[in-house]
C-alpha positions in Angstrom: -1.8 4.9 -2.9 -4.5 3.1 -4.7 -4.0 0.1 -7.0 -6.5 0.6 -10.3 -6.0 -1.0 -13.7 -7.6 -0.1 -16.7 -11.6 -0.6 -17.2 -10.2 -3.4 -20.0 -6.9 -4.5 -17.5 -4.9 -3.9 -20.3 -2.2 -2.7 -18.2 -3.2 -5.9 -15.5 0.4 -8.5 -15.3 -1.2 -11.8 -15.7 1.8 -13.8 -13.6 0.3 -15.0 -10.7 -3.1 -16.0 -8.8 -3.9 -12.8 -7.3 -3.8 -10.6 -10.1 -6.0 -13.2 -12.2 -8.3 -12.9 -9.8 -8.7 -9.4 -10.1 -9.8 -9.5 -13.6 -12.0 -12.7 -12.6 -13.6 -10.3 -9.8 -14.1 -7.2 -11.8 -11.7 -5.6 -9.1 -9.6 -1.9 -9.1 -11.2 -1.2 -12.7 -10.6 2.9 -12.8 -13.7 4.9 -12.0 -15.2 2.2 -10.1 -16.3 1.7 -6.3 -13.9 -0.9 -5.4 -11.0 1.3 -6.5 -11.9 4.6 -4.8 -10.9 5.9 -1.9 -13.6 4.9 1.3 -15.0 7.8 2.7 -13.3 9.7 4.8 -9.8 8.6 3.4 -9.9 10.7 0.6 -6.4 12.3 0.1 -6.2 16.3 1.6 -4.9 18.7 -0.9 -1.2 18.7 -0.4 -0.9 15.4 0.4 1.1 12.8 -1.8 -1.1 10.5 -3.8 -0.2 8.1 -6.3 -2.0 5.5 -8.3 -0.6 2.6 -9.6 -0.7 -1.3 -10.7 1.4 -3.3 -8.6 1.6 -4.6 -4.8 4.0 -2.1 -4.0 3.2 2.0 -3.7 6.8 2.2 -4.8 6.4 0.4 -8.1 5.6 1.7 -11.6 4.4 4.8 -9.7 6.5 8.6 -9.2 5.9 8.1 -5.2 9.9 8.1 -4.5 10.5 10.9 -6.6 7.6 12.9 -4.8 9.1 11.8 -1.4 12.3 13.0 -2.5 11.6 16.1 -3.8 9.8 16.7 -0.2 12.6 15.4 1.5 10.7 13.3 3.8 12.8 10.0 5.7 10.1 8.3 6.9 7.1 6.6 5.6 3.8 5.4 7.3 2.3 2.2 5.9 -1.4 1.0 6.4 -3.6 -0.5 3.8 -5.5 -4.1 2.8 -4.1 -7.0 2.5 -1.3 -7.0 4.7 1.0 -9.6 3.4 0.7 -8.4 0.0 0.4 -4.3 -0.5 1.4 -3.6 3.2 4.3 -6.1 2.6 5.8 -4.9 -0.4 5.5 -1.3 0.1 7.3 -1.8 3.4 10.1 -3.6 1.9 10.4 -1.8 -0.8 10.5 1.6 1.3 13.4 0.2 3.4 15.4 -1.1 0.8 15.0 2.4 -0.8 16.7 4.3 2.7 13.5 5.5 4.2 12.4 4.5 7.9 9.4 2.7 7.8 6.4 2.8 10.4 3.5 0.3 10.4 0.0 1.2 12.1 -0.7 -2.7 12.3 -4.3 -1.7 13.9 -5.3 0.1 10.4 -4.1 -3.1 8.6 -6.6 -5.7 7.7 -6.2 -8.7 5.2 -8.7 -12.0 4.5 -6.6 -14.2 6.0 -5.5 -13.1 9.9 -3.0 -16.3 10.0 -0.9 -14.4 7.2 -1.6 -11.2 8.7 0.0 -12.0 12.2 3.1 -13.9 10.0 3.5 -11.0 7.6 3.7 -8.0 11.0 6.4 -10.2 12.4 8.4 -10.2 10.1 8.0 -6.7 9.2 9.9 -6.1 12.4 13.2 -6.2 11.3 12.6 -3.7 8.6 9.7 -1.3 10.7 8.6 0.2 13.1 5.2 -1.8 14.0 2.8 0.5 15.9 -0.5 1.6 16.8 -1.5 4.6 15.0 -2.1 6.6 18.4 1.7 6.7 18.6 1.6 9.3 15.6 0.1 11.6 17.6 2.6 11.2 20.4 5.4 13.3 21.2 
């Protein structure tokens, strides 16, 4: 999932700090370098990708309708900004049914304090791994 607004952030909520400070930044405009995928992390064909303007990959986006229609229980979470994207999605995954696995070492946010806070609490809704455990039997 990757968070992008419109090149004007029409479609950017303005309720809170951090998504001002998109706008202020210039941040996630569509066709830019800050919202495409880093190299290497492009999505493969047939995998589930979604865009979308919210903390959560679950929100405003068709990414539980495209994990339904797949039939898939379990989700994988990684991404920026732990206590905010990683966070939300997470939650919001549980709350929806699925089983939720965290590769805490391909998480990363500005602000390690809230990191740590955000992974430990994550443990009553996740799974929080390494990603080497994925390729474990």
């Amino acid at each position: 999932m990757h968070i992008l607004f419109a090149e004007d952030y029409s479609d950017l909520l303005r309720n809170c700090a951090l998504f001002l400070k998109t706008e202020t930044l210039g941040a996630l405009k569509l066709g830019s370098w800050g919202a495409a995928a880093y190299e290497g992390f492009e999505p493969l064909d047939g995998e589930i990708f979604v865009t979308g303007n919210a903390n959560s990959a679950f929100r405003r986006t068709e990414l539980e309708r495209l994990l339904r229609e797949r039939a898939i229980e379990r989700v994988s979470v990684m991404g920026l900004a732990t206590q905010f994207s990683v966070e939300h999605t997470a939650r919001d995954a549980a709350d929806l049914g699925y089983r939720v696995r965290i590769f805490e070492n391909c998480c990363a946010s500005g602000d390690m304090d809230a990191h740590r806070a955000s992974l430990r609490t994550l443990t009553l809704l996740a799974d929080i791994v390494r990603s080497e455990s994925a390729f474990e039997k």
